[in-house]
N, C-alpha and C positions, 0 to 999 in steps of 0.2 A: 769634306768635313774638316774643319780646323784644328788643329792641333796645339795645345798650350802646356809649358812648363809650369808648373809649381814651383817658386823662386823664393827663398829667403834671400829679400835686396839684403840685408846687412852682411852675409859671408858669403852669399852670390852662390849658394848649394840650391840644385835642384833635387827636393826634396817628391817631386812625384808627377806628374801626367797630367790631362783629363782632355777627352776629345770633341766633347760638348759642351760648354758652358751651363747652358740653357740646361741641357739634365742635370750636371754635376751641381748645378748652385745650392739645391737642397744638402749637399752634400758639406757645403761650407770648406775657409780656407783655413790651414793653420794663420794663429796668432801672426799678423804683418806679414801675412806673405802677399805676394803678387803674381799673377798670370802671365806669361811672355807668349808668345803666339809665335810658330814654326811652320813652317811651307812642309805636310808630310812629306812634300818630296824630298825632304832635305836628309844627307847620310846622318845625322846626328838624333832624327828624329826616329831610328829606330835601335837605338843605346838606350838602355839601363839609364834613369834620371843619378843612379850614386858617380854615372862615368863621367858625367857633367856637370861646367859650371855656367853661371854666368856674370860677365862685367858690362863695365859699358861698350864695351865693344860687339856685345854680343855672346852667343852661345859656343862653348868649347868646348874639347875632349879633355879632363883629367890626365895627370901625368905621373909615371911613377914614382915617387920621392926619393930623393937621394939617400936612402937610408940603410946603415951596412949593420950587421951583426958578427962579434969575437968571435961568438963560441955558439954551435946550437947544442951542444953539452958541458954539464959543469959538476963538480963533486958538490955534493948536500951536505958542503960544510961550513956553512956560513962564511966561506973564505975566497972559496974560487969565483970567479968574474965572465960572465958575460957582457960584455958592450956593447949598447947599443948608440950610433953617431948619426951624426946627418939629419935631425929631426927635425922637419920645419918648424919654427915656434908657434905656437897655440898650439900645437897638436896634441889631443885628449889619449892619454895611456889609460890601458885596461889593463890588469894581469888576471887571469884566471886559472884554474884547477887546481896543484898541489899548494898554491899558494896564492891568497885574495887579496887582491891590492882595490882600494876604491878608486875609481877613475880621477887621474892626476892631470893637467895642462902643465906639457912641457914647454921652456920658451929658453931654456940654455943648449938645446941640441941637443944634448946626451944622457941617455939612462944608465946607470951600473945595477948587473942585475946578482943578487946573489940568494943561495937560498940553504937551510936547513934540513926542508922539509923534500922528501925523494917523490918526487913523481914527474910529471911533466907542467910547467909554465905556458899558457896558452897567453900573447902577447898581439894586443892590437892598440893600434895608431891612429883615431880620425885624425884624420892631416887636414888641414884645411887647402881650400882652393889656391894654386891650380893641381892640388895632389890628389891622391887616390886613396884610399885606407891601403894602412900596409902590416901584414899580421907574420907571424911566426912564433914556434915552437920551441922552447930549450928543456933539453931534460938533464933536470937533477938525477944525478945517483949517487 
């Protein structure tokens, strides 16, 4: 039975699977995507489609991002600093929990994270290809 990726050509993200065409059509594709078709025997075809991208070269493994963090603790005084470097550009930031940040697209590399509010900062990275999401935690106190 054949195996196909679910491909946004524009960022080369494989966004999901299907192993039948012919069943899955009713199913429909997202918006401009496209099918790429894999040998099941192939080691890639049994990764997680987030582990994967693709270019023209074909299908690849995701890679971790060069991405370092100062501090994964910081005083809740709107003063002290977490840094965060090394951020591919386009990569979409989230901050969640004690403090809600709307999803931002970084394209200078680095975040300064500071905060008032005491709890913990749940922090994710869509990076874009050939990266991986890259997430962590700093707690305010």
């Amino acid at each position: 039975m054949p195996l196909y990726f679910v491909v946004q050509p524009a960022t080369g993200a494989v966004v999901g699977r299907r192993f039948n065409t012919a069943t899955d059509a009713p199913l429909g594709l997202p918006p401009g995507a496209a099918l790429i078709e894999i040998d099941e025997g192939d080691p890639l075809a049994s990764l997680h489609p987030s582990a994967l991208y693709v270019n023209e070269a074909g299908a690849h493994v995701r890679e971790d991002p060069p991405i370092t963090l100062s501090a994964t603790g910081i005083a809740a005084d709107g003063v002290a600093e977490a840094v965060i470097s090394g951020i591919p550009a386009g990569s979409v930031l989230t901050i969640t929990g004690a403090t809600e940040v709307d999803p931002a697209t970084i394209d200078d590399g680095e975040v300064v994270l500071t905060s008032t509010a005491v709890g913990r900062l749940n922090v994710r990275l869509d990076c874009p290809a050939p990266y991986l999401r890259w997430e962590a935690a700093v707690d305010a106190t």
